[in-house]
C-alpha positions in Angstrom: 12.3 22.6 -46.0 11.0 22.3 -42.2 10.3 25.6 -40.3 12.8 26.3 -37.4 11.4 24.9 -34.2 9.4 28.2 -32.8 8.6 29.9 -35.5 5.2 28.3 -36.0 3.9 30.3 -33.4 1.8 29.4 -30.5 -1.8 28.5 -30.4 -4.0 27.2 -27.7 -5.1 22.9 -28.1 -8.6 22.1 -28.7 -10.6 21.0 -25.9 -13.9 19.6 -25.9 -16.5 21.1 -25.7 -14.6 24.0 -27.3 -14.4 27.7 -25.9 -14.1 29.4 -22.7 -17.6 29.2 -21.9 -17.8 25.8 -20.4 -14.8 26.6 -17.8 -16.8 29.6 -17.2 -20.0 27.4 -16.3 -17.6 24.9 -14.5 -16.0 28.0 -12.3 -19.9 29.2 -11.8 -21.2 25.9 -11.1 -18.3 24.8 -8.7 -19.0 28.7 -7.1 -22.7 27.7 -6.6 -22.5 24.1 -5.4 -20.3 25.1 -2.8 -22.1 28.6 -1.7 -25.6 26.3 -1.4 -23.8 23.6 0.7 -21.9 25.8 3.1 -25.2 27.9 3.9 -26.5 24.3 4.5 -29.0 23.9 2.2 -29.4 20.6 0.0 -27.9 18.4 3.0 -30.7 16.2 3.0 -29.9 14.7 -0.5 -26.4 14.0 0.4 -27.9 12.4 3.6 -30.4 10.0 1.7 -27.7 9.2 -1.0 -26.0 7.6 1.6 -28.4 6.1 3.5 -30.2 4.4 0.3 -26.9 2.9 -0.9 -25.9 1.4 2.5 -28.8 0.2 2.2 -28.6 -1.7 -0.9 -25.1 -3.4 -0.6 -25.2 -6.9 -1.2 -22.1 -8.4 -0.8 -20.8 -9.5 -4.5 -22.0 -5.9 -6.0 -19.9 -4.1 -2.7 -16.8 -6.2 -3.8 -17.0 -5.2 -7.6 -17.6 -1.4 -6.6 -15.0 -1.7 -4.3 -12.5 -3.4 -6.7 -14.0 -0.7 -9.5 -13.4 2.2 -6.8 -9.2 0.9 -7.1 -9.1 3.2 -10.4 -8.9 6.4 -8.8 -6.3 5.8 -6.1 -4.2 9.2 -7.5 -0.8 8.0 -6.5 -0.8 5.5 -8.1 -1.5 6.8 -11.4 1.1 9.6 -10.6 3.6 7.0 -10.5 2.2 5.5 -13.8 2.0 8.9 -15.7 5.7 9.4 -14.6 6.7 6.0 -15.8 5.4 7.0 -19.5 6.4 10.2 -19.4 10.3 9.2 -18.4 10.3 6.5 -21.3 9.1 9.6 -23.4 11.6 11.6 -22.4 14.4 9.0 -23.4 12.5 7.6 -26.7 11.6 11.0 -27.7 15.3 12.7 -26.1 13.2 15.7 -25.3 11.8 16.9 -22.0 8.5 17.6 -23.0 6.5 14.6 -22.1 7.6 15.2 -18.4 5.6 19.0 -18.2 2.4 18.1 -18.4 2.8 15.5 -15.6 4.6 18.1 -13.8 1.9 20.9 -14.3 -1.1 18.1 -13.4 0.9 17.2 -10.0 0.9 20.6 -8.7 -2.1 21.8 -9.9 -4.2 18.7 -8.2 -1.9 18.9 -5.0 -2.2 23.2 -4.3 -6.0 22.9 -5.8 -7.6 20.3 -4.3 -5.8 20.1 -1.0 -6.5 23.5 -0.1 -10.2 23.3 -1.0 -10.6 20.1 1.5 -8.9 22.4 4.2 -10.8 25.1 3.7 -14.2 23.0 3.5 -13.1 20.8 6.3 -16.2 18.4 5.7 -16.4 15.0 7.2 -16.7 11.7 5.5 -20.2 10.4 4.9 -19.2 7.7 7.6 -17.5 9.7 9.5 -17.3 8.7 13.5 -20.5 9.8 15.0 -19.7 9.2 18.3 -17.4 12.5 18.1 -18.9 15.2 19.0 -17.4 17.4 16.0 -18.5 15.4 14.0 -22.3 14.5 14.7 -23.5 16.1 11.3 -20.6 15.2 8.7 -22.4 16.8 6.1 -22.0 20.2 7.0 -18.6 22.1 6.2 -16.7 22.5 9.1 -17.5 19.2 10.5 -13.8 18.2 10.7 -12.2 16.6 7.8 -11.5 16.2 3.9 -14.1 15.0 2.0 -14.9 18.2 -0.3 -14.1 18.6 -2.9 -13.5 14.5 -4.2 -10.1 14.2 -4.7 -11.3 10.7 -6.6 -12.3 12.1 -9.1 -10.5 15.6 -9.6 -7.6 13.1 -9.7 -9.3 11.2 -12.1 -10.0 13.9 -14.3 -7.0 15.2 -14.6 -4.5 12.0 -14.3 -6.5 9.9 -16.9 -6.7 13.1 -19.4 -2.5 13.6 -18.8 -2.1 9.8 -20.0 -4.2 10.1 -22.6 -2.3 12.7 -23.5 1.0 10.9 -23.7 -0.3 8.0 -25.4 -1.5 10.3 -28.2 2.0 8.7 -30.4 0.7 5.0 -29.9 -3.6 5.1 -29.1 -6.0 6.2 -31.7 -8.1 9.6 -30.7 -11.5 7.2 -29.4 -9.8 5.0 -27.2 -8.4 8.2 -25.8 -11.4 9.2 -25.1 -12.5 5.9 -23.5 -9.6 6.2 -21.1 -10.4 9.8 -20.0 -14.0 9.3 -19.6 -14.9 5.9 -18.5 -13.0 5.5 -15.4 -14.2 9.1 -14.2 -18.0 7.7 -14.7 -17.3 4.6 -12.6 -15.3 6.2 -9.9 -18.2 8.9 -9.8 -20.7 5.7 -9.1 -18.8 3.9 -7.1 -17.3 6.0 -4.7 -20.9 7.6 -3.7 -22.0 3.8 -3.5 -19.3 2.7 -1.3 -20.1 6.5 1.3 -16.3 7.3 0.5 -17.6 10.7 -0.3 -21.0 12.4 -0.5 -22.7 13.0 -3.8 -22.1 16.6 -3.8 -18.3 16.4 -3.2 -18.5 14.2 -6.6 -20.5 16.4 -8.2 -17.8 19.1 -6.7 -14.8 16.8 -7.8 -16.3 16.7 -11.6 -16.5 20.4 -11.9 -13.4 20.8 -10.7 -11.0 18.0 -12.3 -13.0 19.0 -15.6 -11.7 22.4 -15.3 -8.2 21.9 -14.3 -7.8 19.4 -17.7 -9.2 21.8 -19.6 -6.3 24.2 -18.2 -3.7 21.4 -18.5 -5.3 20.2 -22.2 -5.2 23.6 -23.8 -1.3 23.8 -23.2 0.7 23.5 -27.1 2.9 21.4 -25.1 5.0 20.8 -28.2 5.5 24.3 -29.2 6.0 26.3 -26.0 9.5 28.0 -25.5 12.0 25.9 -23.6 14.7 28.3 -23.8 18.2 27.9 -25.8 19.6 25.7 -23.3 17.5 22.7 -23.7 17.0 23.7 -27.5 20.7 23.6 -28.3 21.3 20.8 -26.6 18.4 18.6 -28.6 16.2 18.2 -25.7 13.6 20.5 -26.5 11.8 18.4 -29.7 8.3 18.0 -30.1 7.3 14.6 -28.6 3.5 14.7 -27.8 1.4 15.2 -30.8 1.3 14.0 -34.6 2.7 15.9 -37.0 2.4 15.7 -40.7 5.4 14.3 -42.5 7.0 17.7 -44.4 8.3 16.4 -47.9 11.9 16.7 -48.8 12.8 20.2 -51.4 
């Protein structure tokens, strides 16, 4: 005989690397990065970053980065995570798929956007004929650049489909889908100048951490109230369960 739903208790997922001490490095490292930059140290490496890679762009290698670059525009993959979540929703006739994508929207929005305000960094090719913006490395040069929304989107968008495709993709190519688009956006996006190599760095910490949050979530066992419960909407629909035999 199957368990009620609920009574199984709650327990956090696995993430990889396992254990709080990783988000504890990312929070430290993220911390550091940003204290070093904002005191305007390290500058110079961001600067010859981006002056070595525009100067090493022949054309055919630009138009592959640039076509690479393509898999971290963020609303798009919004949309697309919405798309498989909604089929979910109705194949599944539960509301479950649709919270992670839900929790991953407004963590990246309220996160990320009010670190780029608060940094107010410039572009690496920023307009240097403004006067605010002469030295676009340093914070407060007048724009949104840091953290890299690229890939703390990334991070976190590409782990949330992953995650719903959990029912139809075997475990490694979910981890090919989480990982490898990340790595080339991360190449690519400090090749192209759309953001220095310490706002990357930045945007790795960061996305890494807010999966982490948005990975550790039993989404298939949290409380949805009696409301959705009673009316059959509240099923598990994310992760494989083992088959419980007939009495």
């Amino acid at each position: 005989m199957q368990a009620p739903q609920g009574t199984t208790g709650i327990r956090a997922r696995r993430v990889v690397p396992a254990g709080w001490w990783f988000d504890a490095l990312l929070v430290i490292g993220f911390a550091l990065l940003t204290t070093v930059l904002w005191q305007g140290h390290l500058l110079f490496i961001d600067l010859a970053v981006r002056n070595w890679a525009d100067g090493h762009q022949p054309a055919a290698v630009h138009d592959v980065a640039f076509l690479l670059n393509h898999l971290g525009q963020g609303g798009f993959f919004t949309i697309f995570a919405t798309v498989v979540a909604l089929f979910l929703v109705w194949r599944r006739h539960s509301v479950r798929p649709i919270l992670p994508v839900a929790m991953a929207f407004l963590l990246t929005f309220v996160v990320i956007t009010v670190l780029k305000d608060v940094s107010d960094r410039a572009a690496p090719h920023a307009n240097h004929d403004v006067p605010s913006v002469l030295h676009p490395e340093r914070f407060g040069s007048g724009g949104i650049s840091y953290p890299s929304g690229h890939l703390g989107n990334a991070l976190v968008w590409y782990g949330v489909v992953a995650l719903l495709f959990t029912l139809w993709v075997p475990l490694a190519w979910r981890r090919v889908i989480r990982i490898a688009p990340p790595v080339i956006l991360a190449v690519t996006t400090v090749y192209l100048g759309y953001h220095w190599l310490s706002d990357t760095l930045a945007g790795i910490m960061l996305g890494s951490l807010l999966w982490r949050v948005i990975g550790r979530i039993p989404w298939d066992d949290i409380p949805l109230g009696s409301f959705l419960t009673s009316r059959g909407w509240a099923a598990p629909a994310l992760e494989r369960r083992p088959s419980t035999p007939n009495p």
